[in-house]
N, C-alpha and C positions, 0 to 999 in steps of 0.2 A: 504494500500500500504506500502511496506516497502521499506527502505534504498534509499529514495527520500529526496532531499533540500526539507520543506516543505515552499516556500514563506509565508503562512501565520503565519511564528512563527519569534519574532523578537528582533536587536530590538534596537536602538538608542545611537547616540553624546554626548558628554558633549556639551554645549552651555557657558550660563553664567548662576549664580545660585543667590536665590535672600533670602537672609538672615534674618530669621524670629526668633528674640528672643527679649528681655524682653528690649535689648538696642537698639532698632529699628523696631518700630511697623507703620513706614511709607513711606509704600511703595504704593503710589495713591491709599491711603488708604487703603491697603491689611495689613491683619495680619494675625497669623496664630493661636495662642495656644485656641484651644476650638470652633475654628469657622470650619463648615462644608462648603465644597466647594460651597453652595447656598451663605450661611453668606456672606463669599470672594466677592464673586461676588456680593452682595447687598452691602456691602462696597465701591464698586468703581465706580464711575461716568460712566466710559468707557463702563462699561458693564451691563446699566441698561437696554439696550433692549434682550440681552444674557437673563438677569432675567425673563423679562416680557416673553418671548417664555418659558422661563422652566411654569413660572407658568402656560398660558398658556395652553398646555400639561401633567400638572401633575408630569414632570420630578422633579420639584421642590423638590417634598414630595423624590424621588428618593435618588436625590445626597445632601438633609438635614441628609439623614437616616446613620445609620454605615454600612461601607464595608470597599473596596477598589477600587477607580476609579483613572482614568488619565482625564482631561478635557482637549480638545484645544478649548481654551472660546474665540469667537471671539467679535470683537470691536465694537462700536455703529454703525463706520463709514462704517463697512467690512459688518453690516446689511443692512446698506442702500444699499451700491454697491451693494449688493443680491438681494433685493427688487429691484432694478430699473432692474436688470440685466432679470427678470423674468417680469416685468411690472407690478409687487405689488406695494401699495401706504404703506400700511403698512402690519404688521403679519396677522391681522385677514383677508389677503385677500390666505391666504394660509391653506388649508385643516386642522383641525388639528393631522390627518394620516401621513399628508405629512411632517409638521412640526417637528412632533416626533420625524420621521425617519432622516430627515434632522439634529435634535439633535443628534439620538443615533449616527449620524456619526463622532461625535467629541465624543464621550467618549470610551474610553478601559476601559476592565473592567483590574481591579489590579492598583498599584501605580507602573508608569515606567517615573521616577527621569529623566533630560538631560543628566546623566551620561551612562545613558544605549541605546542612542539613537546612532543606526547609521544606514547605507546605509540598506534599506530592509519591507518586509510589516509586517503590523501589523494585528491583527483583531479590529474593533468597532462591537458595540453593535446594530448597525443599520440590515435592514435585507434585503435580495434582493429578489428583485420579482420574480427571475426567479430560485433560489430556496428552500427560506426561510430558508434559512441561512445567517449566519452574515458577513457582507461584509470585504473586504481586504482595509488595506488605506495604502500606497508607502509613505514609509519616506527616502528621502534626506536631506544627512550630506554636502553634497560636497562645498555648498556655505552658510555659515550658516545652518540652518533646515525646511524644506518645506516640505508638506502635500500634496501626489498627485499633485505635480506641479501648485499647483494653490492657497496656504496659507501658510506662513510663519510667524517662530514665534517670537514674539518681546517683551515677557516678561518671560521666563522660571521659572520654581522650586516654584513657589507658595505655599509654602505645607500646606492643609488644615487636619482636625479633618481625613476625610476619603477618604483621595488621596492628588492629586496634581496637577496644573494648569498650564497650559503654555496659556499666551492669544497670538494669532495669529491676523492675517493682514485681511484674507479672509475667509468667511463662505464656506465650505467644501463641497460643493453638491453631491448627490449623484452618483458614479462612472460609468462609463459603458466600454466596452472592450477597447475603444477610448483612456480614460482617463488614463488607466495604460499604455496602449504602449505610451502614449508621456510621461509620470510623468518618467518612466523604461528607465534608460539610457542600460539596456541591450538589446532593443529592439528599438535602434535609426535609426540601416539600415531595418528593416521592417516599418519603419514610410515611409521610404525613398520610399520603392518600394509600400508602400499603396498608396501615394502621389503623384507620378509620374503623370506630369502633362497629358500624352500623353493617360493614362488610360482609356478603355469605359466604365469601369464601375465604382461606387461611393462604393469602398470599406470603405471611413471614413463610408460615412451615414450606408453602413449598421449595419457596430460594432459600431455602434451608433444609432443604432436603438433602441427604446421604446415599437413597437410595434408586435406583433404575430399573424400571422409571421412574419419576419422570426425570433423573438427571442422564447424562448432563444437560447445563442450561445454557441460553446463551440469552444475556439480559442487554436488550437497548434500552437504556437507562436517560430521560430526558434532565436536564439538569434543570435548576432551579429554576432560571430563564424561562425555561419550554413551557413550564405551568404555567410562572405568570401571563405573559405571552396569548396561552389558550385560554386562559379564564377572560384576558382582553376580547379574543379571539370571538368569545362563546356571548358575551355581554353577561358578566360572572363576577358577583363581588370575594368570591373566595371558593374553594374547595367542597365547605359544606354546602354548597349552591347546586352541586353536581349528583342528580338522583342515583342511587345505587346501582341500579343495573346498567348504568351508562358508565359509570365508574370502574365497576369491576370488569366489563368487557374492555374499557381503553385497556386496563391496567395489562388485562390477559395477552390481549394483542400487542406487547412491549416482549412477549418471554415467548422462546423457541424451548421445546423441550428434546430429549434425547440427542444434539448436537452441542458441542462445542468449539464453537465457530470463529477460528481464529483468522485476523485479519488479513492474513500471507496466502489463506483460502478463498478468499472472497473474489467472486471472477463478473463480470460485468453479466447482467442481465439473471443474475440468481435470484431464484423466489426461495422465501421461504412461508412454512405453515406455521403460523404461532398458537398457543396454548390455548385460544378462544374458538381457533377454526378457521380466520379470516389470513389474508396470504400481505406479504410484502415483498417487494423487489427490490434488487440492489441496483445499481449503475455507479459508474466512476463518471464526475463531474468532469468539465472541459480543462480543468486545474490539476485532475489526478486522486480530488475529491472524493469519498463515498459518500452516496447519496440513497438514502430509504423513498421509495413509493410508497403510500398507501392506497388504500380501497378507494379514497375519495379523490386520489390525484394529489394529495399536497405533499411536500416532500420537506425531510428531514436529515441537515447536514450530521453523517457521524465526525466529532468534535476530538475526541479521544478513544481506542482503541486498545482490546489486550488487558485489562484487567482479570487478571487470573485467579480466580477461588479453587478450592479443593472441588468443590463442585458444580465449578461453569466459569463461565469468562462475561464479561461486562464490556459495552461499547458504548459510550456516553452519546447523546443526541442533542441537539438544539431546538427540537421540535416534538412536541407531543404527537404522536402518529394517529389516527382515529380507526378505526374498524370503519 
């Protein structure tokens, strides 16, 4: 695809930076000259259950070795919340597939310093089941720095032999369609109309489905914009303006189910069937653009591309589509 925002390129805030040289080698027992991002973390009290999952998993030998990573290494305390979160007593009551993957969710690959962090996704090294590819993680600058809305960091700049370490609050679970439209402050009025209490149908559960069917998903997601826009559109003072069955069919016709439809696939003149029944077309604009047809003829630029959950990928729109 070309001349698309590609959401998963990115890339971060300044925070606070934590100073590793020869006149200050303690920092909760972190140093930095010669030690690789395993060492660090076997240094520090907080993060000996961080260790035991590398080892564990084999990650160890990994992030011992030379490269370039980013860790967000979470806390002893941010383990256990995960483990009770889940109904585990300890690690070995978690797959070691599952573990892995729940690891590669905290490491980017390359060193990406809190200077270069701001509003936007990244990739990890984790992989999605729905298309073995490497999932999207949503970084927020806006109130300090938080990881998909649900881990924030409380020690930044760590910098080890082969990257760099920011330890976080919360272990980072695997994503799904759910998890970015709420982490995505661009997509706060589509939570709103997912949400709506009056709803027949449980659109959280299904972009938050696990399981096939109906995944994988492939969500065109209007951003903030596309609603106001339609409610102009419609001669509409808000959301609760918009009768339910009219709602919930826009909403359905937004989500493909059993495909996940990444943007390197997308070929001029593809239809697809969405979740309601009703069909959409694609075309690339005279610019190299992707462009949504719908039912009625109006048409909706995709804006950004490739948001990857565990189970479905997301492509931002500028236009609410209508059945």
């Amino acid at each position: 695809m070309k001349n698309y925002l590609r959401i998963s390129t990115i890339i971060f805030l300044s925070f606070f930076v934590i100073s590793c040289d020869s006149d200050d080698n303690d920092n909760d027992g972190l140093c930095c000259a010669g030690s690789s991002i395993v060492d660090l973390a076997s240094q520090t009290e907080s993060l000996s259950t961080l260790v035991s999952a590398l080892e564990a998993t084999g990650l160890d030998q990994t992030l011992s070795a030379s490269g370039s990573y980013t860790v967000l290494a979470p806390t002893n305390d941010a383990f256990n919340a995960f483990l009770t979160s889940i109904n585990a007593s300890a690690l070995e009551d978690i797959p070691v597939d599952v573990l892995t993957n729940v690891l590669l969710n905290h490491v980017i690959l390359g060193e990406v310093p809190s200077t270069s962090l701001t509003n936007g996704y990244a990739t990890t090294l984790a992989t999605s089941s729905a298309s073995s590819t490497n999932m999207s993680i949503y970084v927020n600058t806006d109130n300090g720095v938080s990881f998909n809305g649900v881990s924030s960091v409380l020690t930044a700049d760590v910098v080890a032999s082969n990257g760099v370490v920011h330890i976080v609050d919360a272990v980072i679970g695997l994503p799904t369609v759910v998890t970015f439209a709420l982490a995505d402050p661009n997509f706060e009025v589509l939570v709103q109309a997912l949400t709506r209490e009056d709803l027949t149908m449980d659109f959280v559960g299904l972009l938050n489905s696990s399981t096939s069917p109906p995944t994988p998903l492939t969500v065109f997601a209007p951003v903030n914009s596309a609603f106001v826009n339609l409610l102009d559109e419609l001669g509409l003072t808000g959301l609760n303006d918009v009768d339910e069955p009219t709602l919930s069919a826009v909403l359905t016709y937004h989500v493909v189910t059993g495909a996940n439809q990444l943007s390197i696939n997308l070929s001029d003149g593809m239809e697809f069937t969405t979740a309601g029944g009703g069909s959409l077309s694609f075309n690339f604009g005279d610019n190299g653009e992707g462009i949504l047809t719908d039912n009625n003829g109006r048409t909706s630029n995709i804006v950004a591309v490739d948001v990857q959950a565990n189970n479905g990928i997301i492509h931002a729109i500028d236009t609410v589509v209508l059945p």
